[in-house]
PyMOL CGO cylinders between C-alpha atoms (Angstrom):
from pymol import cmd
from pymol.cgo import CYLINDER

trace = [
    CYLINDER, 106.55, 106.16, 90.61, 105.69, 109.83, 89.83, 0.3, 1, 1, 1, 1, 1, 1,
    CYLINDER, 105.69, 109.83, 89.83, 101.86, 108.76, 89.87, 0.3, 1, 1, 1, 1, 1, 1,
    CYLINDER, 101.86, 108.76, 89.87, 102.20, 107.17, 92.92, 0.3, 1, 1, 1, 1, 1, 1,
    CYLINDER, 102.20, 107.17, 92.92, 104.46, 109.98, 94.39, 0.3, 1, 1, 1, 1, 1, 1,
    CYLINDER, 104.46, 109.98, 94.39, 101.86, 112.78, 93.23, 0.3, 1, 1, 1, 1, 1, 1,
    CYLINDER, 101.86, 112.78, 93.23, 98.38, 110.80, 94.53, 0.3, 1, 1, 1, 1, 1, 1,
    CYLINDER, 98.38, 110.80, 94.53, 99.91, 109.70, 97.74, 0.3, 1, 1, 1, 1, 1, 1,
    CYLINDER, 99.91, 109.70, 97.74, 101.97, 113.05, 98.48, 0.3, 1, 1, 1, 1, 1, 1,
    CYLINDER, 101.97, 113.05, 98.48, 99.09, 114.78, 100.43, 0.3, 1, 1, 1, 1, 1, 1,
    CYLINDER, 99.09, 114.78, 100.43, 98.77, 111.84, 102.66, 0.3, 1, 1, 1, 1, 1, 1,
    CYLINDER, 98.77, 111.84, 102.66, 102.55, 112.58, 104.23, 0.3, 1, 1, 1, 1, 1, 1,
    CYLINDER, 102.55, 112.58, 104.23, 103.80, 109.68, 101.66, 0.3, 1, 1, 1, 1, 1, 1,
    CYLINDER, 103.80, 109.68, 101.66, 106.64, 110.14, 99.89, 0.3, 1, 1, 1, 1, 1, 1,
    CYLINDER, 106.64, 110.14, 99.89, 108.70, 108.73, 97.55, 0.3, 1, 1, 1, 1, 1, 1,
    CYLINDER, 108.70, 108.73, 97.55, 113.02, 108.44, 98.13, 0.3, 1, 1, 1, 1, 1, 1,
    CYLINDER, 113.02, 108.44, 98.13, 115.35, 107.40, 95.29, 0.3, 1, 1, 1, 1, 1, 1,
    CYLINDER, 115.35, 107.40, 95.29, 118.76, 105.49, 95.64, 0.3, 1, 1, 1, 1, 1, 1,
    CYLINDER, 118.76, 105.49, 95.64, 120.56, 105.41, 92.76, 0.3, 1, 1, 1, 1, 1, 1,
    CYLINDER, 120.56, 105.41, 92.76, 123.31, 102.68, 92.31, 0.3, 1, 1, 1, 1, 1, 1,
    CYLINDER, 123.31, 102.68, 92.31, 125.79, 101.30, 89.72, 0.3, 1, 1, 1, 1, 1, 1,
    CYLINDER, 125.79, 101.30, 89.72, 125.76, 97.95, 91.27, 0.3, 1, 1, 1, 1, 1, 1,
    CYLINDER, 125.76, 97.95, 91.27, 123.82, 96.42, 88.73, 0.3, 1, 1, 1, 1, 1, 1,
    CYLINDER, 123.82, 96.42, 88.73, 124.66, 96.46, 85.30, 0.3, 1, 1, 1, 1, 1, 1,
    CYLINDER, 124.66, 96.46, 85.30, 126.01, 99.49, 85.65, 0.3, 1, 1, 1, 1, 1, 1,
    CYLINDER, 126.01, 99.49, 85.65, 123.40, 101.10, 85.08, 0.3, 1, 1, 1, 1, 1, 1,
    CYLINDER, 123.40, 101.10, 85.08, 123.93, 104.67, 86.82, 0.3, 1, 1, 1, 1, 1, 1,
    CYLINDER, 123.93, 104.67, 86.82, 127.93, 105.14, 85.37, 0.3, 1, 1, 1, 1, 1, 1,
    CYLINDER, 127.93, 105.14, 85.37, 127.68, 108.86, 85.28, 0.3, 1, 1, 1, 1, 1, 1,
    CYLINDER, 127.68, 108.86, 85.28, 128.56, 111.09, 87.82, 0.3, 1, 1, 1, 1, 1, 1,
    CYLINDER, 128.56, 111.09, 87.82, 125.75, 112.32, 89.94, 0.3, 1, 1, 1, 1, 1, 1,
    CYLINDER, 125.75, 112.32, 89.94, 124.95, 115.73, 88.16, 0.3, 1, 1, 1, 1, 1, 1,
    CYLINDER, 124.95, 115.73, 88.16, 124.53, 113.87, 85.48, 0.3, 1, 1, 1, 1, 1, 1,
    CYLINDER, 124.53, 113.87, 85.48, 121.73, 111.47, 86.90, 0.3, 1, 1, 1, 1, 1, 1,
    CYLINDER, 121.73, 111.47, 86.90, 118.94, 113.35, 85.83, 0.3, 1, 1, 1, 1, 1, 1,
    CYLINDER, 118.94, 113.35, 85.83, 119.77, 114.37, 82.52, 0.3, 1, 1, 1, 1, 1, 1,
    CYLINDER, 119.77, 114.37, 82.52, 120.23, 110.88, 81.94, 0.3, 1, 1, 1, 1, 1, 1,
    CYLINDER, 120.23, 110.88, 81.94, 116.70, 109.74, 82.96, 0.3, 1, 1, 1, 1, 1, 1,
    CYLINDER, 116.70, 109.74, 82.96, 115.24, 113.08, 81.13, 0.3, 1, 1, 1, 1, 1, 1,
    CYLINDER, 115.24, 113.08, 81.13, 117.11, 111.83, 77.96, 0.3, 1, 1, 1, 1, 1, 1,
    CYLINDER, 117.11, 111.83, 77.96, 117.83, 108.38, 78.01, 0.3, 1, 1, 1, 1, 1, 1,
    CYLINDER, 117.83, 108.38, 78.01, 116.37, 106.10, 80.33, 0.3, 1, 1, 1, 1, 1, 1,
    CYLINDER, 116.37, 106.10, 80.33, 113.62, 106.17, 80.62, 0.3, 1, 1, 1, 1, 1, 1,
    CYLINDER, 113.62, 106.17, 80.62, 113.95, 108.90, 78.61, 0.3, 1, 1, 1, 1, 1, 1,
    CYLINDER, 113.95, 108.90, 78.61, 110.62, 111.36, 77.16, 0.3, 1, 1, 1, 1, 1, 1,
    CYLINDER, 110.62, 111.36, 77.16, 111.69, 114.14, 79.20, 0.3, 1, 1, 1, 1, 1, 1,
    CYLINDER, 111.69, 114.14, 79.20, 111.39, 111.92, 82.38, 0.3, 1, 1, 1, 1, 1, 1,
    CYLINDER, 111.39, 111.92, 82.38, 111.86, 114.37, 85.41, 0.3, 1, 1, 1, 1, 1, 1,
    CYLINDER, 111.86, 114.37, 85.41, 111.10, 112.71, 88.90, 0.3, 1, 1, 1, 1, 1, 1,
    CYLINDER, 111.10, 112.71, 88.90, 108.73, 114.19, 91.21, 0.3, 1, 1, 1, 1, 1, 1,
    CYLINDER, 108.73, 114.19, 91.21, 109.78, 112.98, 94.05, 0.3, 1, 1, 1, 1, 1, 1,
    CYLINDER, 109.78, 112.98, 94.05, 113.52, 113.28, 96.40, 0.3, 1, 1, 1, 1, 1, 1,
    CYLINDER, 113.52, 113.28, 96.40, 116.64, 111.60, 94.23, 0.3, 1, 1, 1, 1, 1, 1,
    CYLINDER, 116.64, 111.60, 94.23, 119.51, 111.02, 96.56, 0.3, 1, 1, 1, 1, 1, 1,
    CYLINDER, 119.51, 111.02, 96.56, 123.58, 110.74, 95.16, 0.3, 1, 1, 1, 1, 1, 1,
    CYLINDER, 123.58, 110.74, 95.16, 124.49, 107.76, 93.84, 0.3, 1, 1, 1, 1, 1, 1,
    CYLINDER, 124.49, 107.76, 93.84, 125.69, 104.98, 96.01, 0.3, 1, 1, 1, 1, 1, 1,
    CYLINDER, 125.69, 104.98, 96.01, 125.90, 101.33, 97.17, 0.3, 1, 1, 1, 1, 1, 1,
    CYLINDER, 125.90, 101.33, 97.17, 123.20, 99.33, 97.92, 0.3, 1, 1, 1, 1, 1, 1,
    CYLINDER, 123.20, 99.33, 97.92, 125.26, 96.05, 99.23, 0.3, 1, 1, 1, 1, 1, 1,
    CYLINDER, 125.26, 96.05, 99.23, 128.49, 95.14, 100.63, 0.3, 1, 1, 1, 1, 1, 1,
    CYLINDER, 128.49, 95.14, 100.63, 131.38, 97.20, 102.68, 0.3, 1, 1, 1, 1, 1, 1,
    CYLINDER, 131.38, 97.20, 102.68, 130.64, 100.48, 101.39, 0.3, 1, 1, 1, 1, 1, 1,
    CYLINDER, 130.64, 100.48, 101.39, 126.86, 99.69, 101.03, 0.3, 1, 1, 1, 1, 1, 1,
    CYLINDER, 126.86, 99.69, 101.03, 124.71, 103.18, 102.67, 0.3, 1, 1, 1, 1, 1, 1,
    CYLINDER, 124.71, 103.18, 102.67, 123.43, 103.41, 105.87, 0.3, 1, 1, 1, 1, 1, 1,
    CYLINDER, 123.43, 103.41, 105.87, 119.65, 103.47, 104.71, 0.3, 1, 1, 1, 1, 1, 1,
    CYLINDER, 119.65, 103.47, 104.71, 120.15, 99.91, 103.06, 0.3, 1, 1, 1, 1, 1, 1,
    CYLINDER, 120.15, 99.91, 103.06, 122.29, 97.91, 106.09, 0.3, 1, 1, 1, 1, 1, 1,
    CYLINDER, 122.29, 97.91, 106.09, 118.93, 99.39, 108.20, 0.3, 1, 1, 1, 1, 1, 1,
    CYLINDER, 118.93, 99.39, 108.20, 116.42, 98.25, 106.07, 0.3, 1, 1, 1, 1, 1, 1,
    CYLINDER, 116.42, 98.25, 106.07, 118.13, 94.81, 104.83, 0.3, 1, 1, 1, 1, 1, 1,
    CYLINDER, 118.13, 94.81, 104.83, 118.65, 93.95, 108.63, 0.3, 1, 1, 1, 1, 1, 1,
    CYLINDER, 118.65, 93.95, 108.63, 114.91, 94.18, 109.33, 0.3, 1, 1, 1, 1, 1, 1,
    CYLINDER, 114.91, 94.18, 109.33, 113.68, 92.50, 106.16, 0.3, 1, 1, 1, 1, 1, 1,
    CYLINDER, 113.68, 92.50, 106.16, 114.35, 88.77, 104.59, 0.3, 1, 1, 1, 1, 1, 1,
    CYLINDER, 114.35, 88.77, 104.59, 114.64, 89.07, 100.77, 0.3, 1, 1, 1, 1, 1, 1,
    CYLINDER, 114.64, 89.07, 100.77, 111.11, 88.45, 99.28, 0.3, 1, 1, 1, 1, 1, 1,
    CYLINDER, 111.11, 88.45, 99.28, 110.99, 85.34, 97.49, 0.3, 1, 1, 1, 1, 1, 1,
    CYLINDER, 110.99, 85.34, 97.49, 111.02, 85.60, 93.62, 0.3, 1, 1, 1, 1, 1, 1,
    CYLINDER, 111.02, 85.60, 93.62, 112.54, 84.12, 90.50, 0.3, 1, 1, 1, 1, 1, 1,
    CYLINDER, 112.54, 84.12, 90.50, 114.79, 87.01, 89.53, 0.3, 1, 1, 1, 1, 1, 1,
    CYLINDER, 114.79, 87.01, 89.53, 118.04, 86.44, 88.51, 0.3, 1, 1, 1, 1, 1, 1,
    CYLINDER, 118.04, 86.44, 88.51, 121.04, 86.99, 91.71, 0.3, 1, 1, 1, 1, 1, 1,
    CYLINDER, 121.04, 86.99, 91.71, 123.56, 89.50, 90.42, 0.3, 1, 1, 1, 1, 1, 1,
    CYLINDER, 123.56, 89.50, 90.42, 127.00, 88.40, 90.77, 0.3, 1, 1, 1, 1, 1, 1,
    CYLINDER, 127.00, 88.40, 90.77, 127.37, 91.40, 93.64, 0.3, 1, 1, 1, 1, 1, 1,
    CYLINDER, 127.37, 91.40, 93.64, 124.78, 89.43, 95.58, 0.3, 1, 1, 1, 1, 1, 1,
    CYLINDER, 124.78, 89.43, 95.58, 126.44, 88.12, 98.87, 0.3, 1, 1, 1, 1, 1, 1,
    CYLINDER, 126.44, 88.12, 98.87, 124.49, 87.67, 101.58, 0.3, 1, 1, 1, 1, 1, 1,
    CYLINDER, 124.49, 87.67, 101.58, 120.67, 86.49, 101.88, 0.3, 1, 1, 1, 1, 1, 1,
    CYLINDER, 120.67, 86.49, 101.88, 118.78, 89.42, 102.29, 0.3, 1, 1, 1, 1, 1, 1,
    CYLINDER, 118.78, 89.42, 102.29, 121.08, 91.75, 99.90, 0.3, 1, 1, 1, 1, 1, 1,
    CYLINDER, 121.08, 91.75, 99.90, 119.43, 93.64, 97.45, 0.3, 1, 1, 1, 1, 1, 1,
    CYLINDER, 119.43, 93.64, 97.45, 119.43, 91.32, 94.17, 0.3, 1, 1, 1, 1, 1, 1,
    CYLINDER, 119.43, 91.32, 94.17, 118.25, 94.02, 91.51, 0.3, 1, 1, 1, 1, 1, 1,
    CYLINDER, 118.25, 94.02, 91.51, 117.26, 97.44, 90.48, 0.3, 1, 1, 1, 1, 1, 1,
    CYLINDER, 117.26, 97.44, 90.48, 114.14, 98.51, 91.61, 0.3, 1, 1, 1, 1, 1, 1,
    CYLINDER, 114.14, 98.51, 91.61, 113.51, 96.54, 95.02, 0.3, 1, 1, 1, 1, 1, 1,
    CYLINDER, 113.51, 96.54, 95.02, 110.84, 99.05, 96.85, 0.3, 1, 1, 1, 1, 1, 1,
    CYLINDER, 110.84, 99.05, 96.85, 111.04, 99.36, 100.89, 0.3, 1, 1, 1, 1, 1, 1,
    CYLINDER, 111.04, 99.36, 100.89, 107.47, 100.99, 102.70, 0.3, 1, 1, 1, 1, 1, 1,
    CYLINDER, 107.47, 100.99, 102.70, 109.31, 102.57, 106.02, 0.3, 1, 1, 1, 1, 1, 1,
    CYLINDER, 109.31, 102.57, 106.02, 106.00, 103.94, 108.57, 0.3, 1, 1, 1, 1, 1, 1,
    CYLINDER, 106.00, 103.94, 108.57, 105.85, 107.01, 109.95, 0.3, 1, 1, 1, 1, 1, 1,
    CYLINDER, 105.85, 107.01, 109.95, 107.70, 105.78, 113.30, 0.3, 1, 1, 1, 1, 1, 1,
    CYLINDER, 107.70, 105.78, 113.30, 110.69, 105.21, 110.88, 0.3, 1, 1, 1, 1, 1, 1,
    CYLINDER, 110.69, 105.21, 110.88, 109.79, 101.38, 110.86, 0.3, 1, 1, 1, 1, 1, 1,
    CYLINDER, 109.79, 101.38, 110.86, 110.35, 98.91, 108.04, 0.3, 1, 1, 1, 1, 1, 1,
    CYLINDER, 110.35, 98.91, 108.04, 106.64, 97.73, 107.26, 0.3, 1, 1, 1, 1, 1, 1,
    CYLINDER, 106.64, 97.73, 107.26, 107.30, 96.15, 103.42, 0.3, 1, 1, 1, 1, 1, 1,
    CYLINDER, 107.30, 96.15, 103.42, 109.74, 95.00, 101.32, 0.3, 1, 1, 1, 1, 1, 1,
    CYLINDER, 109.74, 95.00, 101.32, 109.21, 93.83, 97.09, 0.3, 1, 1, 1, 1, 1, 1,
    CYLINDER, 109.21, 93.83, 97.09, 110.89, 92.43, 94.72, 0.3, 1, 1, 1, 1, 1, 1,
    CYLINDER, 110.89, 92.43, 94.72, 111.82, 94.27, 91.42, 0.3, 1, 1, 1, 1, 1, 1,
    CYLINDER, 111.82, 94.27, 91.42, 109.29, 92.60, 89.28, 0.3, 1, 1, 1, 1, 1, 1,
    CYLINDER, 109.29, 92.60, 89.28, 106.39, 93.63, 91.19, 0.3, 1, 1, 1, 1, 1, 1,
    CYLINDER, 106.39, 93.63, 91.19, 104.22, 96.44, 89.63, 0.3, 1, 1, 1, 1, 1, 1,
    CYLINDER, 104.22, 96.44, 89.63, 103.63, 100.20, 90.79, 0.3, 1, 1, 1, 1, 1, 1,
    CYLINDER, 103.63, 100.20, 90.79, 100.02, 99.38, 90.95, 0.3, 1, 1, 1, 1, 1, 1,
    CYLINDER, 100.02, 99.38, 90.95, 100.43, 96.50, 93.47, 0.3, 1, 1, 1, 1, 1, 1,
    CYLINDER, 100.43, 96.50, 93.47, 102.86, 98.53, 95.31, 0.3, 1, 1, 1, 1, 1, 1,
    CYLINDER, 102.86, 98.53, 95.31, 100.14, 100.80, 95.59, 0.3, 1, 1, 1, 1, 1, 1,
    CYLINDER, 100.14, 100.80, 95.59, 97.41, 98.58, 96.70, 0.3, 1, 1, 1, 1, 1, 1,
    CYLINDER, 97.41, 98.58, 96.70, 99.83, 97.44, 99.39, 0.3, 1, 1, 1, 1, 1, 1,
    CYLINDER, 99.83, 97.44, 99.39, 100.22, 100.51, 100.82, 0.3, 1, 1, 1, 1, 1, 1,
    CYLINDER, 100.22, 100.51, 100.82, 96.74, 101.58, 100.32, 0.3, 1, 1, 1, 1, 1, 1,
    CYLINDER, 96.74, 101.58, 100.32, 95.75, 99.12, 102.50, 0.3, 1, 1, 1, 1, 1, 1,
    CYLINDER, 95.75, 99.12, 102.50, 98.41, 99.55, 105.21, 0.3, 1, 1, 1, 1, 1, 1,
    CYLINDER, 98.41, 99.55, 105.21, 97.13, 103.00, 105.29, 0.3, 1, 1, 1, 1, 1, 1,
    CYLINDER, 97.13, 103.00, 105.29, 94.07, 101.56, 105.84, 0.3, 1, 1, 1, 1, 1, 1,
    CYLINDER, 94.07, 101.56, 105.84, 95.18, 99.45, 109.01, 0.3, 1, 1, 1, 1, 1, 1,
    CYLINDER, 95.18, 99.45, 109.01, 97.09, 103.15, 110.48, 0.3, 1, 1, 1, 1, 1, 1,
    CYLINDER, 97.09, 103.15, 110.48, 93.96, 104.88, 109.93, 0.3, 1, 1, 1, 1, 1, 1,
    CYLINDER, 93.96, 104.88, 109.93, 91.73, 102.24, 111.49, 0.3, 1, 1, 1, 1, 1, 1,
    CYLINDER, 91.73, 102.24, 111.49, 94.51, 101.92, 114.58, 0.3, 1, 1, 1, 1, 1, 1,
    CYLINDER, 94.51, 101.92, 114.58, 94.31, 105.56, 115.03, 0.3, 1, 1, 1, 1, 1, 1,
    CYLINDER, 94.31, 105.56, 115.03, 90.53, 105.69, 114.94, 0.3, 1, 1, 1, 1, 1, 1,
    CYLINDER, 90.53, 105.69, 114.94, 90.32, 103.04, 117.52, 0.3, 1, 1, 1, 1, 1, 1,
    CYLINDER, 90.32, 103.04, 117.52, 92.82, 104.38, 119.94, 0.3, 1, 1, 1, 1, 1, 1,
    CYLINDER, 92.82, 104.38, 119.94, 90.58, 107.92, 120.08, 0.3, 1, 1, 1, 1, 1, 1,
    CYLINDER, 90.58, 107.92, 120.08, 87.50, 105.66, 120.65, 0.3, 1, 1, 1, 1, 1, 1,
    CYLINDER, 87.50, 105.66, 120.65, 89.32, 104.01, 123.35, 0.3, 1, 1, 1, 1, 1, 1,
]
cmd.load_cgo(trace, "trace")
C-alpha cells in the first residue's frame, strides 16, 4: 500500500487506514502503540506507513464507525471464497482484514474488494477509473 500510496499521491489519491480488532484480534494494543507494532512486528522490517492511519475502531455492528455504515450501505459484499468471521452479521459487513473501498473525489463509493485481491489489481482498477474521470472531464471541456 505504501507503493501505491507514493505513485498515486500526486494524482490527489490517497490512501486511509482503519485499524480494527474485530478479526482475530489482530490490533489488541492500544492505539499509540499501532505503529510500533507494524514497525516491529507485523509486518514488521521497520514498516512505517506512508499514508493517513486513523485510531483503532469497529468496522461492523452497533459501535461499527461512521466511515464503514456509509460505505457498507452503498456497496454489496464482493463475492469471494473467504472464510465469514464469526462477527459477520449482516450481508454486506466487512468479512476480513484488508477489504479496500475506492471513494471519488465527489465523496462517492466507486469500488469495493475483497481481502484476497492483490495491491497490483487494486491498482489497475483504479488506474483505469482514473482513466474514465479523465476522459469525462476531457469531454465535458470539448462539449
Amino acid at each position: 500500500m505504501n507503493a501505491l500510496h507514493k505513485e498515486m499521491k500526486d494524482y490527489g489519491f490517497t490512501i486511509l487506514g482503519f485499524p480494527s480488532n474485530q478479526f482475530g484480534k489482530q490490533e489488541p494494543g492500544d492505539n499509540h502503540e499501532i505503529l510500533a507494532s507494524l514497525k516491529h512486528v507485523r509486518p514488521g522490517n521497520g514498516f512505517v506507513p506512508n499514508f493517513l492511519l486513523f485510531q483503532r475502531g469497529d468496522v461492523n455492528g452497533d459501535t461499527e464507525q461512521g466511515v464503514y455504515t456509509f460505505l457498507k450501505v452503498n456497496f454489496c459484499h464482493p463475492s469471494d471464497d473467504c472464510c465469514c468471521h464469526p462477527s459477520v452479521q449482516r450481508m454486506n459487513d466487512i468479512k476480513w482484514n484488508f477489504e479496500k473501498f475506492l471513494v471519488g473525489p465527489d465523496g462517492k463509493p466507486v469500488m469495493r474488494w475483497f481481502p484476497r485481491v492483490t495491491v497490483s489489481e487494486v491498482r489497475m482498477d483504479i488506474i483505469k477509473y482514473f482513466n474514465q474521470l479523465f476522459s469525462q472531464s476531457t469531454q465535458q471541456n470539448i462539449d
